[in-house]
C-alpha positions as CSV (number, residue, x, y, z in Angstrom):
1,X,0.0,0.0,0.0
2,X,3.0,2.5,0.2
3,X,2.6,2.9,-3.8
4,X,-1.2,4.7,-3.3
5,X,-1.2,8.1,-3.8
6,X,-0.7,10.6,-0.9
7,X,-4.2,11.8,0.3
8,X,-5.1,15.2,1.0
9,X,-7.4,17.3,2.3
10,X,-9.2,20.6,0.9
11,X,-10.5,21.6,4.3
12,X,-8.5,25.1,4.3
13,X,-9.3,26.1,0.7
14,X,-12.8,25.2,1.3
15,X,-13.8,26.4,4.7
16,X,-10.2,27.9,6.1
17,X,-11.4,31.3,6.0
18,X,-14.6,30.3,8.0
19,X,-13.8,27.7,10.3
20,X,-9.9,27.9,10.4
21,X,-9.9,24.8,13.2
22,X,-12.3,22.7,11.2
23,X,-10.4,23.1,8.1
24,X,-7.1,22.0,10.2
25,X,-8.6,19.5,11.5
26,X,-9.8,18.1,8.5
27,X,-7.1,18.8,6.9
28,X,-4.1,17.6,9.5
29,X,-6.1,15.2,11.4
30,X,-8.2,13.2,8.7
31,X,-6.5,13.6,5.7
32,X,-2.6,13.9,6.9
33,X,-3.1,11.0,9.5
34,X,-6.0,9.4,9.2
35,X,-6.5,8.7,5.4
36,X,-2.6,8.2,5.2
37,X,-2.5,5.4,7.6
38,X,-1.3,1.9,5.8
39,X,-3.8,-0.1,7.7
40,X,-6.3,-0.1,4.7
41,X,-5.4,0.7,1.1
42,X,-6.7,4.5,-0.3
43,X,-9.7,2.6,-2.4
44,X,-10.9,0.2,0.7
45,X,-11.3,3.7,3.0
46,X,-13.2,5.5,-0.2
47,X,-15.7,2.4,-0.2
48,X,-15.9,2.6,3.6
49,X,-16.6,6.0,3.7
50,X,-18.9,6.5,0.7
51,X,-21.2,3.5,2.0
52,X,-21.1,5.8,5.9
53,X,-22.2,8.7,4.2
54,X,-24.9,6.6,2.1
55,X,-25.9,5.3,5.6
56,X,-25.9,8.7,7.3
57,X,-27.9,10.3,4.1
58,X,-25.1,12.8,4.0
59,X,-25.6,13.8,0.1
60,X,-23.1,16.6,0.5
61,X,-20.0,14.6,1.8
62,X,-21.4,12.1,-0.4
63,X,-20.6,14.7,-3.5
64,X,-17.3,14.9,-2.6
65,X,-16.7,11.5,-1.6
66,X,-17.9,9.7,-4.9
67,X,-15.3,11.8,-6.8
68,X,-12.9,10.5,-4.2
69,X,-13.4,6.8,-4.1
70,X,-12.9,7.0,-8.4
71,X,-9.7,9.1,-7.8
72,X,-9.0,6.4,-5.2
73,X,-9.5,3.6,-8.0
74,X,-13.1,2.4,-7.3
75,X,-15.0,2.4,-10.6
76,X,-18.5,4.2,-11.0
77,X,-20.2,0.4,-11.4
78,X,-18.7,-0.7,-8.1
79,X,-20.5,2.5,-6.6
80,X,-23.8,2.2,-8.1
81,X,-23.5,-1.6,-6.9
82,X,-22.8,-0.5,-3.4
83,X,-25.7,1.7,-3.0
84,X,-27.9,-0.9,-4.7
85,X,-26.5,-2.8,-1.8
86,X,-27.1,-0.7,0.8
87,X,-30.5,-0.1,0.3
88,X,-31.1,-3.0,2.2
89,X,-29.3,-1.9,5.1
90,X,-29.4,1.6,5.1
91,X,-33.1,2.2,3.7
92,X,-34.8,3.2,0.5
93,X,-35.2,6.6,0.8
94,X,-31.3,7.0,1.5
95,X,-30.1,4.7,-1.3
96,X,-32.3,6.8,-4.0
97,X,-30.7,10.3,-2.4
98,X,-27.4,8.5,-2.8
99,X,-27.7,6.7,-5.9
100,X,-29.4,10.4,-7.7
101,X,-26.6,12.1,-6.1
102,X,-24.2,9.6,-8.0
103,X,-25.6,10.4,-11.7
104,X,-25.1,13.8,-11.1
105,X,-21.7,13.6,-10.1
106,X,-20.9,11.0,-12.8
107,X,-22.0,13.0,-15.4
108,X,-20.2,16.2,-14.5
């Protein structure tokens, strides 16, 4: 896993003028530390987190996350299946958020 690309946060350019110790927290704690561990490769923690923000209904993270997870090597049929799958677990309602949140992002 040492050959995945670096991750790195946007936290300061999004929201640094706004919420300076969200942004370094995002930015240090998550992305530095977190995303950067070696415990789980770049593309496992993008499916992870996409199908927690699915779960959580979270369509805004989601955005960002789904754009993510294909940097991160996770293709945009393996994402449509997940959703497909969580609807299951997570609920209907929150699968169709996620999964119209997905075409839109996909075809941008």
């Amino acid at each position: 896993m040492s050959d995945q690309l670096k991750q790195i946060g946007g936290g300061r350019r999004t929201i640094g003028d706004f919420a300076t110790k969200l942004a370094e927290l995002t930015d240090d704690v998550l992305f530095e530390d977190v995303w950067n561990r070696t415990g789980l490769a770049a593309r496992d923690r993008s499916l992870v987190t996409v199908a927690a923000l699915v779960t959580g209904g979270d369509a805004d993270q989601l955005r960002f996350h789904l754009g993510r997870a294909k940097e991160n090597g996770v293709t945009e049929t393996e994402l449509v299946e997940a959703i497909t799958h969580l609807a299951f677990y997570a609920g209907w309602p929150k699968a169709m958020t996620a999964i119209t949140t997905a075409k839109q992002v996909f075809a941008a």
